[in-house]
N, C-alpha and C positions, 0 to 999 in steps of 0.2 A: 477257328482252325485255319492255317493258310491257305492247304489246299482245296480249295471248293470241286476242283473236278479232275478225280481219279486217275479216269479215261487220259486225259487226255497229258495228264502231268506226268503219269507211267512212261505213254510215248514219245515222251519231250526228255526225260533222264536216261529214256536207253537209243535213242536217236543222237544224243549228247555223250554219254559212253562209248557210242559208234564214232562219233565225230572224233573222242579224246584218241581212242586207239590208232584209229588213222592217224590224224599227227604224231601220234608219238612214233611210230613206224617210218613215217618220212622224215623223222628228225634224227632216228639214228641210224646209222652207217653198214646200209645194208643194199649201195650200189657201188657199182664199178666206177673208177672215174679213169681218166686219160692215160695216167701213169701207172691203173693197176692197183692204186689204192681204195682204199673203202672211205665211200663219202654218204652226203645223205642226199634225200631225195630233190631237196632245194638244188644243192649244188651239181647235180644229176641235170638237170632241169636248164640251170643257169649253160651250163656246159653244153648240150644239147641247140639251145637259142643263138647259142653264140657261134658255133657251127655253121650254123643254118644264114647266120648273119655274115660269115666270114663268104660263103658262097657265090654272096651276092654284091660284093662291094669291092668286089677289084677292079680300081679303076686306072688301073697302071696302065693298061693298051690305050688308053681316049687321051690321058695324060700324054702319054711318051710322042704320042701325034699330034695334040695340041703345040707341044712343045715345039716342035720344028718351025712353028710360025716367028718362033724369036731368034733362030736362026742369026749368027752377024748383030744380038741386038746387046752391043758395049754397054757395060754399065762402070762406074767408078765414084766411089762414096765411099763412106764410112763410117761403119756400125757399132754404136753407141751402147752405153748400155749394160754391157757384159762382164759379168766377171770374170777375173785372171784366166780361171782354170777353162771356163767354156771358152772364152778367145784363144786362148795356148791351142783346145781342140780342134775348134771352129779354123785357126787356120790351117791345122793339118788336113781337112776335109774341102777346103777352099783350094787346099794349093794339088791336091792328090785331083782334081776336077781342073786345072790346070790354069785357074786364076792367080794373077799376082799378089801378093798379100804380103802383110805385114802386120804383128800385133805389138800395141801400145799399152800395157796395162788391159783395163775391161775394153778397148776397143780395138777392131781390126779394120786398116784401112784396103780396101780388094779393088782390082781391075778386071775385068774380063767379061768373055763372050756369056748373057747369061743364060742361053740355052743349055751351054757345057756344065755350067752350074746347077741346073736344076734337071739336067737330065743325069748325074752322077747322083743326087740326091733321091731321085725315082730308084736307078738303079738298088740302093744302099734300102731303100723304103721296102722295095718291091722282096729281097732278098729276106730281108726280116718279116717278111707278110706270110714268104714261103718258106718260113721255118728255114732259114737256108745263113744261118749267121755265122759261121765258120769262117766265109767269106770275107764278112766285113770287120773281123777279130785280124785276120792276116793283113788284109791292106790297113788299117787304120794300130791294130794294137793296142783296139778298146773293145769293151762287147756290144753289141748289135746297139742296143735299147741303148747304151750311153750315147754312142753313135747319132741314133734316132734325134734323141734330146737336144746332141750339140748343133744337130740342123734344125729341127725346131726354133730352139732360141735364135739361129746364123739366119735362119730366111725369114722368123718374123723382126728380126731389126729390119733386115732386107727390106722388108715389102712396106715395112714403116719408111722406111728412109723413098724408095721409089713414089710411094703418094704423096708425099711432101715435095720432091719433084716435078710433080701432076707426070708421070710417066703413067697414068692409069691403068692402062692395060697389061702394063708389063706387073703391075702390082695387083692387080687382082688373080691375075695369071699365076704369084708366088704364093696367096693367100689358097687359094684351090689347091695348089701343089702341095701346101701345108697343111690343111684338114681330108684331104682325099687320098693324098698320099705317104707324106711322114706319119701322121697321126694314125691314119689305117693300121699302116705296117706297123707300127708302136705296140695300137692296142689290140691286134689280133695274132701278135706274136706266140705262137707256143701253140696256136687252136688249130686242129686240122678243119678243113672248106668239108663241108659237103652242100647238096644237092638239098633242098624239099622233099624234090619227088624221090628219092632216096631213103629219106625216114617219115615216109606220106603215114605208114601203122603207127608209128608213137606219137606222132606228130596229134592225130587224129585224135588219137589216145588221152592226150596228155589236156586238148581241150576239152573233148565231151567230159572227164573225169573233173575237170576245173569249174565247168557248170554241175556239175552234179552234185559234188563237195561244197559249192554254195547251197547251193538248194537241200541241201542236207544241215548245214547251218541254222539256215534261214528256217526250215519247219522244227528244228530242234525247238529255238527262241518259241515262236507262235505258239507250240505245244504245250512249253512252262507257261508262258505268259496265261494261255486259257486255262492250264493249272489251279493257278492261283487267280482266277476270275477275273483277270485285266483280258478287258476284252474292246475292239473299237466298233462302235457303232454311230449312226448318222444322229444328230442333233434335230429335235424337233422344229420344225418353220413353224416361224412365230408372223403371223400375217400383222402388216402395217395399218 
Protein backbone atom coordinates (compact mmCIF):
# COMPACT_ATOMS: atom_id res chain seq x y z
CA UNK A 1 0.00 0.00 0.00
CA UNK A 2 1.55 3.52 -0.60
CA UNK A 3 0.53 5.03 2.23
CA UNK A 4 2.58 3.75 5.17
CA UNK A 5 1.48 6.50 7.61
CA UNK A 6 -1.96 7.90 7.93
CA UNK A 7 -1.17 10.53 10.47
CA UNK A 8 0.75 12.05 8.77
CA UNK A 9 -0.52 11.85 4.86
CA UNK A 10 -4.11 13.16 6.25
CA UNK A 11 -2.07 16.32 7.20
CA UNK A 12 -0.12 16.72 4.14
CA UNK A 13 -3.55 16.52 1.81
CA UNK A 14 -5.43 19.11 3.82
CA UNK A 15 -2.42 21.39 4.62
CA UNK A 16 -2.30 20.98 0.59
CA UNK A 17 -6.13 21.67 0.05
CA UNK A 18 -5.26 24.83 2.34
CA UNK A 19 -2.44 25.67 0.17
CA UNK A 20 -4.76 25.08 -3.34
CA UNK A 21 -7.64 27.35 -1.97
CA UNK A 22 -5.37 30.00 -1.12
CA UNK A 23 -4.11 30.42 -4.53
CA UNK A 24 -6.95 29.93 -6.09
CA UNK A 25 -8.27 33.09 -4.22
CA UNK A 26 -5.26 35.20 -5.07
CA UNK A 27 -5.55 34.15 -8.66
CA UNK A 28 -9.00 35.49 -9.14
CA UNK A 29 -10.12 38.94 -9.17
CA UNK A 30 -11.19 39.74 -5.93
CA UNK A 31 -8.94 43.18 -5.57
CA UNK A 32 -9.18 46.62 -6.32
CA UNK A 33 -6.67 47.87 -8.68
CA UNK A 34 -5.67 51.70 -9.68
CA UNK A 35 -8.37 52.36 -12.16
CA UNK A 36 -11.22 50.65 -9.97
CA UNK A 37 -11.03 47.41 -11.77
CA UNK A 38 -10.98 43.93 -10.30
CA UNK A 39 -7.48 42.37 -10.53
CA UNK A 40 -6.04 39.64 -8.59
CA UNK A 41 -4.04 39.27 -5.81
CA UNK A 42 -0.48 39.17 -7.77
CA UNK A 43 -1.26 42.11 -9.46
CA UNK A 44 -2.53 43.86 -6.19
CA UNK A 45 0.97 43.07 -4.93
CA UNK A 46 2.83 44.11 -8.15
CA UNK A 47 0.88 47.54 -7.93
CA UNK A 48 1.58 48.01 -4.27
CA UNK A 49 5.76 47.40 -4.90
CA UNK A 50 5.71 49.56 -7.45
CA UNK A 51 4.29 52.54 -5.41
CA UNK A 52 6.42 51.99 -2.82
CA UNK A 53 9.25 52.06 -5.40
CA UNK A 54 8.05 55.13 -7.34
CA UNK A 55 8.51 56.81 -3.73
CA UNK A 56 11.70 56.33 -3.50
CA UNK A 57 13.33 57.16 -6.85
CA UNK A 58 12.97 60.61 -7.88
CA UNK A 59 15.92 61.80 -8.73
CA UNK A 60 14.98 64.68 -10.60
CA UNK A 61 16.15 67.59 -7.76
CA UNK A 62 20.02 65.72 -7.52
CA UNK A 63 19.67 65.61 -11.52
CA UNK A 64 18.50 69.20 -12.19
CA UNK A 65 21.56 70.38 -9.84
CA UNK A 66 24.01 68.24 -11.08
CA UNK A 67 23.16 69.69 -14.28
CA UNK A 68 24.20 73.24 -13.86
CA UNK A 69 27.85 72.04 -13.66
CA UNK A 70 27.38 71.85 -17.71
CA UNK A 71 26.28 75.10 -17.76
CA UNK A 72 27.95 76.99 -21.33
CA UNK A 73 29.12 73.23 -22.01
CA UNK A 74 28.68 73.31 -26.32
CA UNK A 75 28.46 70.24 -27.93
CA UNK A 76 28.15 69.76 -31.92
CA UNK A 77 28.01 66.15 -33.38
CA UNK A 78 25.91 63.97 -34.87
CA UNK A 79 23.64 61.23 -34.12
CA UNK A 80 23.87 58.16 -36.06
CA UNK A 81 21.85 55.50 -35.90
CA UNK A 82 18.18 56.50 -35.88
CA UNK A 83 15.50 55.87 -37.74
CA UNK A 84 13.36 58.40 -39.95
CA UNK A 85 10.58 58.55 -37.69
CA UNK A 86 12.70 58.94 -34.26
CA UNK A 87 14.92 61.72 -36.02
CA UNK A 88 11.91 63.62 -37.53
CA UNK A 89 10.85 63.45 -33.43
CA UNK A 90 14.16 63.77 -31.93
CA UNK A 91 14.46 66.88 -33.69
CA UNK A 92 11.37 68.48 -32.59
CA UNK A 93 12.53 67.77 -28.98
CA UNK A 94 16.16 69.09 -29.67
CA UNK A 95 15.08 72.22 -31.36
CA UNK A 96 11.88 72.88 -28.71
CA UNK A 97 15.19 72.69 -25.83
CA UNK A 98 16.53 75.35 -28.17
CA UNK A 99 19.44 73.52 -29.94
CA UNK A 100 20.21 73.90 -33.70
CA UNK A 101 19.30 70.94 -35.57
CA UNK A 102 18.89 69.44 -38.47
CA UNK A 103 17.64 65.83 -39.71
CA UNK A 104 19.13 63.70 -42.49
CA UNK A 105 17.36 60.59 -42.89
CA UNK A 106 18.13 58.13 -39.49
CA UNK A 107 20.49 60.92 -38.52
CA UNK A 108 20.27 64.55 -36.79
CA UNK A 109 23.18 66.69 -36.93
CA UNK A 110 22.58 69.23 -33.37
CA UNK A 111 24.51 72.19 -31.87
CA UNK A 112 24.05 73.55 -28.61
CA UNK A 113 24.36 74.36 -25.00
CA UNK A 114 24.08 70.78 -23.40
CA UNK A 115 22.83 71.66 -20.22
CA UNK A 116 19.66 73.28 -22.03
CA UNK A 117 19.30 69.86 -23.56
CA UNK A 118 19.26 67.81 -20.83
CA UNK A 119 17.56 69.99 -18.60
CA UNK A 120 14.32 70.13 -20.97
CA UNK A 121 14.79 66.36 -21.08
CA UNK A 122 14.54 66.11 -17.12
CA UNK A 123 11.83 68.53 -17.46
CA UNK A 124 9.64 66.31 -20.05
CA UNK A 125 11.09 62.98 -17.67
CA UNK A 126 10.15 64.60 -14.56
CA UNK A 127 6.45 65.45 -15.98
CA UNK A 128 5.78 61.82 -17.07
CA UNK A 129 6.96 60.57 -13.62
CA UNK A 130 4.32 62.88 -12.20
CA UNK A 131 1.63 61.53 -14.09
CA UNK A 132 1.59 65.10 -15.45
CA UNK A 133 1.68 64.24 -19.59
CA UNK A 134 -0.89 66.75 -20.76
CA UNK A 135 1.90 68.88 -20.89
CA UNK A 136 4.28 67.12 -23.02
CA UNK A 137 1.20 66.10 -25.61
CA UNK A 138 0.73 70.12 -26.05
CA UNK A 139 4.35 71.15 -26.54
CA UNK A 140 5.51 68.23 -28.54
CA UNK A 141 2.12 66.82 -30.27
CA UNK A 142 3.08 63.22 -29.29
CA UNK A 143 2.08 61.43 -26.04
CA UNK A 144 4.38 61.42 -22.98
CA UNK A 145 5.95 57.85 -23.26
CA UNK A 146 6.54 58.37 -27.18
CA UNK A 147 8.08 61.43 -25.97
CA UNK A 148 10.07 59.54 -23.46
CA UNK A 149 11.46 56.93 -26.08
CA UNK A 150 12.44 59.63 -28.68
CA UNK A 151 14.86 61.11 -25.83
CA UNK A 152 15.94 57.87 -24.98
CA UNK A 153 17.06 56.83 -28.29
CA UNK A 154 18.37 61.22 -28.92
CA UNK A 155 20.65 61.01 -25.58
CA UNK A 156 21.74 57.42 -25.91
CA UNK A 157 23.27 58.21 -29.51
CA UNK A 158 24.34 61.39 -27.57
CA UNK A 159 26.29 59.88 -24.91
CA UNK A 160 27.75 57.37 -27.50
CA UNK A 161 28.96 60.01 -29.72
CA UNK A 162 30.43 62.12 -26.49
CA UNK A 163 32.76 59.07 -25.23
CA UNK A 164 33.94 58.59 -28.52
CA UNK A 165 35.08 62.23 -28.10
CA UNK A 166 36.58 61.28 -24.56
CA UNK A 167 34.31 64.20 -23.35
CA UNK A 168 33.93 61.78 -20.32
CA UNK A 169 32.18 63.47 -17.97
CA UNK A 170 29.77 65.12 -19.98
CA UNK A 171 28.89 61.39 -21.14
CA UNK A 172 28.49 59.86 -18.26
CA UNK A 173 26.59 62.78 -16.99
CA UNK A 174 23.95 61.90 -20.13
CA UNK A 175 24.00 58.19 -19.32
CA UNK A 176 22.65 58.97 -15.49
CA UNK A 177 20.24 61.40 -17.11
CA UNK A 178 19.12 58.43 -19.03
CA UNK A 179 18.57 55.62 -16.63
CA UNK A 180 17.59 57.93 -13.48
CA UNK A 181 15.72 60.05 -15.36
CA UNK A 182 14.03 59.27 -18.78
CA UNK A 183 13.91 55.67 -17.98
CA UNK A 184 12.29 56.56 -14.36
CA UNK A 185 9.71 58.67 -15.73
CA UNK A 186 9.14 56.05 -18.59
CA UNK A 187 8.60 53.26 -16.41
CA UNK A 188 6.70 54.72 -13.48
CA UNK A 189 4.37 56.57 -15.49
CA UNK A 190 0.71 55.99 -14.54
CA UNK A 191 1.78 54.66 -10.75
CA UNK A 192 0.91 57.11 -7.96
CA UNK A 193 4.43 57.58 -5.25
CA UNK A 194 3.64 56.64 -1.85
CA UNK A 195 5.48 56.55 1.19
CA UNK A 196 6.46 52.94 3.22
CA UNK A 197 5.67 54.38 6.24
CA UNK A 198 2.35 55.02 4.65
CA UNK A 199 1.42 51.43 3.87
CA UNK A 200 3.87 50.12 7.06
CA UNK A 201 0.09 47.48 7.82
CA UNK A 202 0.20 45.80 4.39
CA UNK A 203 3.42 46.10 3.92
CA UNK A 204 4.03 44.10 7.21
CA UNK A 205 1.22 42.00 5.98
CA UNK A 206 2.08 41.00 2.88
CA UNK A 207 5.56 39.69 4.19
CA UNK A 208 4.79 37.74 7.35
CA UNK A 209 1.89 36.24 5.04
CA UNK A 210 4.85 35.35 2.27
CA UNK A 211 6.76 33.39 4.99
CA UNK A 212 3.96 31.76 6.19
CA UNK A 213 2.57 30.55 2.66
CA UNK A 214 6.04 28.98 2.40
CA UNK A 215 6.12 27.34 5.32
CA UNK A 216 2.66 26.11 4.69
CA UNK A 217 4.06 24.68 1.42
CA UNK A 218 6.96 23.54 2.65
CA UNK A 219 5.12 21.11 5.63
CA UNK A 220 2.36 20.31 3.03
CA UNK A 221 5.45 18.34 1.00
CA UNK A 222 7.29 16.67 4.35
CA UNK A 223 3.70 15.70 5.41
CA UNK A 224 3.09 13.57 1.99
CA UNK A 225 6.41 12.72 1.68
CA UNK A 226 6.32 10.78 5.45
CA UNK A 227 3.02 9.72 3.99
CA UNK A 228 4.27 7.55 1.94
CA UNK A 229 7.38 6.58 4.00
CA UNK A 230 10.04 8.73 2.13
CA UNK A 231 11.71 9.72 4.94
CA UNK A 232 15.60 11.37 5.42
CA UNK A 233 17.77 9.96 7.77
CA UNK A 234 21.61 10.16 8.52
CA UNK A 235 23.84 7.32 6.88
CA UNK A 236 25.69 5.00 9.02
CA UNK A 237 29.70 5.75 9.59
CA UNK A 238 31.51 3.22 8.36
CA UNK A 239 34.90 3.42 10.24
CA UNK A 240 38.22 3.20 8.02
Amino acid sequence: MLIQDKKHMTWGVILTLIFVIILGFMFSKNFRGRDATKINAFKASDNLYNSIAKGSTNYFPQLKESNREFAGHEIQMTLKNLDKAVAERGQILLQKAGAGVSADGGAISVRGDLSKILHQALLDSEALFNNQEQGIEDRYSMQGREAAYVWWRTLTSMQKSLMQDKDFAAGKFVDRVIKRGVEVGYNFYGIPAEKATSKAGILTFSLVFYVLYTLLWGFSIFYLFEGIGLRMSSGAKKEV
